[in-house]
C-alpha positions in Angstrom: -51.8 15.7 -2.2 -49.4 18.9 -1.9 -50.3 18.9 2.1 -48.5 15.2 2.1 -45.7 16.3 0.3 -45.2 19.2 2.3 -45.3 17.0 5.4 -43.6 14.6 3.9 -40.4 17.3 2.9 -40.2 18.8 6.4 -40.4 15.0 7.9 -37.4 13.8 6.4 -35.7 17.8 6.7 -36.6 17.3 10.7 -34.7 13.7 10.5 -31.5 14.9 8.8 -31.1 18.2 10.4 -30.8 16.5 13.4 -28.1 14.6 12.3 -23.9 15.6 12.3 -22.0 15.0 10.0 -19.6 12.1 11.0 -15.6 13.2 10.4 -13.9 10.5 8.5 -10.0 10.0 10.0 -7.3 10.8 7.6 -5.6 7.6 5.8 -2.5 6.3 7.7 0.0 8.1 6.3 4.5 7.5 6.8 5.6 10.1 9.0 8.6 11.2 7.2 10.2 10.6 3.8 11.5 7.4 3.2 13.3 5.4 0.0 11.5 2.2 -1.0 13.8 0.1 -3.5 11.5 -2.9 -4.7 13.3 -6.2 -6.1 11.7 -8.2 -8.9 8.5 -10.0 -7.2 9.3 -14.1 -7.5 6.9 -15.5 -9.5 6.3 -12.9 -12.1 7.2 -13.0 -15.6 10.6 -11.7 -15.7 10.2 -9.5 -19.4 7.5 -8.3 -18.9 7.1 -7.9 -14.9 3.4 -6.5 -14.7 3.3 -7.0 -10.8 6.4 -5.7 -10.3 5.7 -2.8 -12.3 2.1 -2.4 -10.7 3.7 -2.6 -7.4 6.5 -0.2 -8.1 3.4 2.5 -9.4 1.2 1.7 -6.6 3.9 3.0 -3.7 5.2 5.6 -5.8 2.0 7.1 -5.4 1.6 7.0 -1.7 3.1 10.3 0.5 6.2 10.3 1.6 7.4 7.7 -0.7 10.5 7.5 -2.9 10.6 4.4 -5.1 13.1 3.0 -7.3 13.4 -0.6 -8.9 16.5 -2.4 -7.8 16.6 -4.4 -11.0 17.9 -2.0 -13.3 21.7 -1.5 -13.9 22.4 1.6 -11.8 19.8 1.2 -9.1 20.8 -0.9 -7.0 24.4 1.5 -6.6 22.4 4.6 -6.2 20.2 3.0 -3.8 23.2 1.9 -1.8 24.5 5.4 -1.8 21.3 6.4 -0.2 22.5 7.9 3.5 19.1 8.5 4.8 16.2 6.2 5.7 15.4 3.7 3.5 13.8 0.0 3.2 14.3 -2.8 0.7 11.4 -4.7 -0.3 11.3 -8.3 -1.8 8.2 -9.9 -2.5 6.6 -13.0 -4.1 3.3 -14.0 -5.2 1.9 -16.2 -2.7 -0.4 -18.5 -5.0 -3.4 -19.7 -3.8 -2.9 -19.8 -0.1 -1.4 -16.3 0.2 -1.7 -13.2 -2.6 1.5 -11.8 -1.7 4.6 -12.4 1.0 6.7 -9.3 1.4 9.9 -9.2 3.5 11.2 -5.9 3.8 14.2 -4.7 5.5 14.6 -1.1 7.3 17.9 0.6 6.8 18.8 3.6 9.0 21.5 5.7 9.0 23.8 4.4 12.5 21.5 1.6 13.0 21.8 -2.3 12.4 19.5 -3.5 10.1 16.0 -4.5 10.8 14.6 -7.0 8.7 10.3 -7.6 9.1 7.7 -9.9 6.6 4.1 -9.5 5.5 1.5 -11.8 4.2 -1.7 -10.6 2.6 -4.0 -13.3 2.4 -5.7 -14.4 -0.4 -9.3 -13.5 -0.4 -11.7 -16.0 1.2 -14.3 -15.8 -2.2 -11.7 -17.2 -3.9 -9.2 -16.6 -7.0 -8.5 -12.8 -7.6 -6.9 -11.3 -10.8 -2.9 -10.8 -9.8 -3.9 -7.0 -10.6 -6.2 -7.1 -7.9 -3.8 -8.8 -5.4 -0.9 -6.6 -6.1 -2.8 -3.1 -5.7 -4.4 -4.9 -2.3 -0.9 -5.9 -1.1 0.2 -2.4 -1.9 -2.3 -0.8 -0.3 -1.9 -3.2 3.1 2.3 -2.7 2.9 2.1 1.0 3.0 -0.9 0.7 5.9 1.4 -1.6 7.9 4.2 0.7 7.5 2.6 3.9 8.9 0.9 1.4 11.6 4.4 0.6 12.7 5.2 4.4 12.9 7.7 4.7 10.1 
């Protein structure tokens, strides 16, 4: 019995020393610092805005990111006043075709404007909680974004 364990052991030790480790790629990240000033996403309620809100928490937490919520009073001035790069998002909830659409316009110092959309498709299992869709669409906004080299 201790003879098959003992064979056993250095089996599966012969198998995984063999093996290297795989490197996992870093997550996408922006290349440099940018503003992100979010507008209140159509379709949620307007007291309370728990997407927007989730949305607005989600990017604050990626690198790189600055994010301010163009709803309040002073905001949208300051935002203005921004001279560096910076993007405006809108979004609405899609419903059950789409989870999200997101339009989002680049502003750079000397530049014109350039103005670019997103949909993130519902999921193909079927309804998700808005939770779920917002931290997805997050997630796939800030991807696209360092995708596009920003």
């Amino acid at each position: 019995m201790l003879y098959r364990r003992t064979l056993s052991a250095a089996l599966v030790a012969g198998f995984c020393g063999g093996c290297a480790p795989m490197p996992v790629p870093p997550a996408p990240t922006l290349s440099q610092f940018w503003m992100i000033g979010i507008e209140h996403i159509s379709g949620d309620p307007m007291m309370l805005q728990p997407a927007t809100n989730q949305f607005l928490m989600d990017l604050a937490g990626m690198p790189n990111t600055q994010v301010v919520y163009l709803g309040a009073d002073r905001n949208p001035l300051l935002f203005s006043a921004y001279t560096k790069d910076k993007l405006r998002v809108r979004a609405a909830l899609g419903g059950p075709r789409n989870c999200m659409e997101i339009t989002y316009t680049l502003q750079l110092p000397g530049q014109p404007e350039s103005t670019f959309g997103l949909v993130i498709a519902a999921l193909p299992a079927g309804p998700e909680p808005v939770s779920a869709c917002v931290d997805r669409a997050a997630s796939n906004f800030y991807q696209a974004l360092a995708q596009q080299g920003l």
